[in-house]
N, C-alpha and C positions, 0 to 999 in steps of 0.2 A: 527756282534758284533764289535764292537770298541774299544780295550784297554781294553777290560771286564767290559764297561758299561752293558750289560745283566746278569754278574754273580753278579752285586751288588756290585762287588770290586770299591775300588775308583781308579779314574783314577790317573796314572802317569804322569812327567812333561812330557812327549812325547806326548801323546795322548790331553792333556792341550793344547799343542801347536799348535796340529794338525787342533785341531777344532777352535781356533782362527787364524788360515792361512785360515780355511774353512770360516770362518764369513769376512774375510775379501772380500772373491771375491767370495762369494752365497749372493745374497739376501735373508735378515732373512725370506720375505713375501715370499719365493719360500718353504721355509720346511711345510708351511699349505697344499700345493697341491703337496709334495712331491709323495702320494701314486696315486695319476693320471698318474705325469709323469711317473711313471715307468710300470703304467698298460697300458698304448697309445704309449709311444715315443719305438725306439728302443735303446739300452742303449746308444750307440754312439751319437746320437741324443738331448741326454737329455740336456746337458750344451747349446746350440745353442738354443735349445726350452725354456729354463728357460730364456737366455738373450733377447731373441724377447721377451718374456713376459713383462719384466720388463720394455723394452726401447718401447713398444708399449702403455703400460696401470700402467706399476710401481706398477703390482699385484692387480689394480683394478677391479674388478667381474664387477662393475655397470660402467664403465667406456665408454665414450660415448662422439663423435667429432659430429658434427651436420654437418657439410660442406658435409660429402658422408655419414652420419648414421652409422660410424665407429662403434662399438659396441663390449663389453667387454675386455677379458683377453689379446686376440690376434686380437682385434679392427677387427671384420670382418664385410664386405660390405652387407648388406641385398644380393646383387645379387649371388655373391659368397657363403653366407650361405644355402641360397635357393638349389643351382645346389648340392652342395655336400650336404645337405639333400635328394634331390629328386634319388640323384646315391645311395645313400647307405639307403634309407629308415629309416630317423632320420625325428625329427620335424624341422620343417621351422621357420625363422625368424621372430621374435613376437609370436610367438606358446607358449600358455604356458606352462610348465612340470609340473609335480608333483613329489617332491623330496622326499625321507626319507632319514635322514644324508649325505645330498649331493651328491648322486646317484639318479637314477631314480625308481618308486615303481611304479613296474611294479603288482605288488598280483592282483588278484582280489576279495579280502577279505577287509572286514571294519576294520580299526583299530577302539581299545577301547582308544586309545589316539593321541593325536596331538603332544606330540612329537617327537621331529626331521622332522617333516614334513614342507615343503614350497612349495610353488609354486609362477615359477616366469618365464619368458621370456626365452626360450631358450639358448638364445645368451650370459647371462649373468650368465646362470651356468656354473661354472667353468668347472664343470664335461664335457658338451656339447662343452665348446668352445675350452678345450685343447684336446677334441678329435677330432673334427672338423678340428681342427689346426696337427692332427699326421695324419689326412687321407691326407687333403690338401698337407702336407709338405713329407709326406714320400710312399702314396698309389698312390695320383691321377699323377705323370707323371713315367715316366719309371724311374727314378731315383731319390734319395733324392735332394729335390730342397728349397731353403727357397725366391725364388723370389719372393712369395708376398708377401714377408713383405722387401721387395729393399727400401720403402719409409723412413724405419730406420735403415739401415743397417749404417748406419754412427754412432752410438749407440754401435750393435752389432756386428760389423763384426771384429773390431781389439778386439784381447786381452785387450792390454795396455789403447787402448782409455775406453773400457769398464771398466775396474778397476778401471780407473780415475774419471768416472762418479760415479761411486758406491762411493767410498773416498769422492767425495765433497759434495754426498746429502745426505750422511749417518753419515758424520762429524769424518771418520773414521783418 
Protein backbone atom coordinates (compact mmCIF):
# COMPACT_ATOMS: atom_id res chain seq x y z
CA UNK A 1 0.00 0.00 0.00
CA UNK A 2 1.13 3.44 -0.91
CA UNK A 3 -0.15 6.43 0.95
CA UNK A 4 -3.46 4.53 1.11
CA UNK A 5 -3.89 4.25 -2.51
CA UNK A 6 -5.56 0.52 -1.59
CA UNK A 7 -8.02 2.00 1.13
CA UNK A 8 -9.40 4.37 -1.73
CA UNK A 9 -8.25 7.39 0.19
CA UNK A 10 -6.87 10.11 -1.90
CA UNK A 11 -3.27 10.51 -1.89
CA UNK A 12 -1.48 13.27 -0.14
CA UNK A 13 1.15 15.95 -1.40
CA UNK A 14 3.88 13.36 0.01
CA UNK A 15 2.98 10.31 -1.64
CA UNK A 16 2.11 12.77 -5.08
CA UNK A 17 5.49 13.45 -4.78
CA UNK A 18 6.83 10.28 -4.24
CA UNK A 19 5.59 8.62 -7.31
CA UNK A 20 6.59 11.49 -9.54
CA UNK A 21 10.49 10.90 -8.04
CA UNK A 22 9.43 7.29 -8.96
CA UNK A 23 8.41 8.22 -12.66
CA UNK A 24 11.24 10.18 -12.96
CA UNK A 25 13.94 7.23 -12.67
CA UNK A 26 11.55 3.86 -13.52
CA UNK A 27 10.57 3.48 -16.78
CA UNK A 28 6.88 3.87 -17.17
CA UNK A 29 7.24 0.53 -19.87
CA UNK A 30 8.82 -1.43 -16.81
CA UNK A 31 5.27 -1.21 -14.41
CA UNK A 32 3.58 -3.69 -17.39
CA UNK A 33 6.16 -6.57 -16.28
CA UNK A 34 6.31 -5.32 -12.83
CA UNK A 35 4.61 -8.67 -11.63
CA UNK A 36 7.39 -10.93 -13.47
CA UNK A 37 10.20 -9.01 -11.98
CA UNK A 38 9.15 -9.59 -8.63
CA UNK A 39 8.18 -13.38 -9.29
CA UNK A 40 11.96 -14.22 -11.12
CA UNK A 41 14.46 -11.47 -9.74
CA UNK A 42 15.50 -11.51 -6.27
CA UNK A 43 14.36 -8.21 -4.70
CA UNK A 44 17.79 -6.65 -4.68
CA UNK A 45 18.07 -7.50 -8.04
CA UNK A 46 15.24 -5.94 -9.39
CA UNK A 47 16.27 -2.04 -10.15
CA UNK A 48 19.65 -3.46 -12.24
CA UNK A 49 17.16 -6.05 -14.00
CA UNK A 50 14.65 -3.39 -15.05
CA UNK A 51 17.80 -1.11 -16.32
CA UNK A 52 19.40 -3.93 -18.50
CA UNK A 53 15.81 -4.15 -19.80
CA UNK A 54 15.39 -0.84 -20.87
CA UNK A 55 19.05 -0.09 -22.23
CA UNK A 56 19.00 -3.63 -23.95
CA UNK A 57 15.43 -3.44 -25.82
CA UNK A 58 13.78 0.02 -24.21
CA UNK A 59 10.91 -2.66 -23.14
CA UNK A 60 10.59 -4.03 -26.42
CA UNK A 61 8.98 -7.94 -26.33
CA UNK A 62 9.63 -8.27 -30.14
CA UNK A 63 12.86 -6.57 -30.15
CA UNK A 64 15.43 -8.11 -32.53
CA UNK A 65 19.48 -7.06 -33.71
CA UNK A 66 19.99 -9.28 -36.67
CA UNK A 67 23.99 -9.05 -36.63
CA UNK A 68 24.07 -12.18 -33.60
CA UNK A 69 19.77 -12.86 -33.57
CA UNK A 70 19.85 -10.79 -30.40
CA UNK A 71 16.24 -11.38 -29.47
CA UNK A 72 13.69 -9.74 -27.12
CA UNK A 73 13.36 -8.01 -23.71
CA UNK A 74 16.96 -8.94 -22.47
CA UNK A 75 18.21 -9.37 -26.33
CA UNK A 76 19.45 -13.02 -25.78
CA UNK A 77 21.77 -14.90 -28.32
CA UNK A 78 19.98 -18.09 -29.77
CA UNK A 79 23.17 -20.13 -28.28
CA UNK A 80 22.79 -18.82 -24.93
CA UNK A 81 18.88 -19.29 -24.88
CA UNK A 82 19.27 -22.69 -26.05
CA UNK A 83 22.05 -23.93 -23.06
CA UNK A 84 19.94 -22.42 -20.23
CA UNK A 85 16.79 -23.94 -21.76
CA UNK A 86 18.35 -27.26 -22.11
CA UNK A 87 19.91 -26.93 -18.05
CA UNK A 88 16.67 -26.04 -16.75
CA UNK A 89 14.11 -27.78 -19.00
CA UNK A 90 12.27 -24.68 -20.60
CA UNK A 91 11.56 -24.18 -24.46
CA UNK A 92 14.36 -23.37 -26.77
CA UNK A 93 14.83 -20.47 -29.11
CA UNK A 94 12.16 -20.25 -31.88
CA UNK A 95 10.15 -22.73 -29.90
CA UNK A 96 6.79 -21.72 -29.92
CA UNK A 97 4.63 -21.23 -26.44
CA UNK A 98 1.28 -21.01 -25.87
CA UNK A 99 0.25 -18.20 -23.49
CA UNK A 100 -3.04 -17.42 -21.47
CA UNK A 101 -2.59 -13.68 -20.15
CA UNK A 102 0.98 -13.89 -20.61
CA UNK A 103 2.13 -16.91 -18.81
CA UNK A 104 2.45 -20.19 -19.93
CA UNK A 105 -1.12 -22.61 -20.31
CA UNK A 106 0.22 -25.51 -19.25
CA UNK A 107 -4.04 -27.33 -18.77
CA UNK A 108 -4.56 -29.98 -20.74
CA UNK A 109 -8.13 -28.96 -21.18
CA UNK A 110 -9.74 -27.16 -24.20
CA UNK A 111 -10.76 -23.77 -23.78
CA UNK A 112 -14.34 -22.55 -24.78
CA UNK A 113 -12.55 -19.29 -25.73
CA UNK A 114 -9.53 -17.80 -27.20
CA UNK A 115 -9.23 -15.09 -24.99
CA UNK A 116 -6.05 -14.03 -23.51
CA UNK A 117 -4.53 -16.68 -25.41
CA UNK A 118 -1.36 -16.33 -27.86
CA UNK A 119 1.21 -18.07 -29.09
CA UNK A 120 4.46 -16.81 -30.00
CA UNK A 121 8.45 -17.51 -30.00
CA UNK A 122 9.71 -18.14 -26.85
CA UNK A 123 12.23 -15.58 -26.74
CA UNK A 124 9.85 -12.93 -27.14
CA UNK A 125 7.61 -13.75 -24.21
CA UNK A 126 8.32 -11.41 -21.82
CA UNK A 127 7.22 -14.06 -19.27
CA UNK A 128 10.23 -16.47 -20.76
CA UNK A 129 12.79 -13.88 -21.46
CA UNK A 130 12.84 -12.08 -17.93
CA UNK A 131 12.93 -15.51 -16.53
CA UNK A 132 15.59 -16.63 -18.55
CA UNK A 133 17.38 -13.48 -17.79
CA UNK A 134 16.85 -14.25 -13.46
CA UNK A 135 18.36 -17.78 -13.99
CA UNK A 136 21.22 -16.43 -16.28
CA UNK A 137 21.85 -13.26 -14.10
CA UNK A 138 21.24 -14.74 -10.63
CA UNK A 139 21.15 -19.08 -10.76
CA UNK A 140 23.75 -20.04 -13.60
CA UNK A 141 27.29 -18.77 -11.78
CA UNK A 142 28.15 -19.02 -8.11
CA UNK A 143 27.11 -15.52 -7.57
CA UNK A 144 24.96 -12.73 -8.97
CA UNK A 145 26.68 -11.61 -12.13
CA UNK A 146 25.18 -9.25 -14.97
CA UNK A 147 28.22 -9.82 -17.33
CA UNK A 148 26.15 -10.73 -20.13
CA UNK A 149 24.73 -7.87 -20.73
CA UNK A 150 28.75 -5.91 -20.41
CA UNK A 151 27.79 -5.00 -24.13
CA UNK A 152 25.39 -2.14 -22.37
CA UNK A 153 26.59 -1.65 -19.28
CA UNK A 154 27.60 1.97 -20.39
CA UNK A 155 23.57 2.50 -20.14
CA UNK A 156 23.26 0.75 -17.04
CA UNK A 157 25.88 0.57 -14.79
CA UNK A 158 26.08 4.32 -13.53
CA UNK A 159 23.14 5.81 -11.80
CA UNK A 160 23.56 9.20 -12.97
CA UNK A 161 24.44 8.16 -16.65
CA UNK A 162 21.12 6.16 -16.60
CA UNK A 163 18.90 8.88 -15.37
CA UNK A 164 20.29 11.06 -17.92
CA UNK A 165 19.30 8.76 -20.58
CA UNK A 166 15.74 8.29 -19.30
CA UNK A 167 15.48 12.49 -19.10
CA UNK A 168 16.28 12.82 -22.67
CA UNK A 169 14.25 10.13 -24.38
CA UNK A 170 11.37 10.48 -22.24
CA UNK A 171 11.43 14.41 -22.51
CA UNK A 172 11.48 14.52 -18.79
Amino acid sequence: MVGGFTTGLTPGADQVQILNICTQYVPTEAYKYADLYYEFYDQENIETAIKITYCESRFKKDAFRAEDDDSGLKQFIPSTWNWIAEENNLPKFDEYVILRHGKPYTKQEVSKSSYGFEQIKAQYSPYYNLLFGSILAEDTYSKVTWRDWDSSKWCWGDDDKFNEILRVENGA
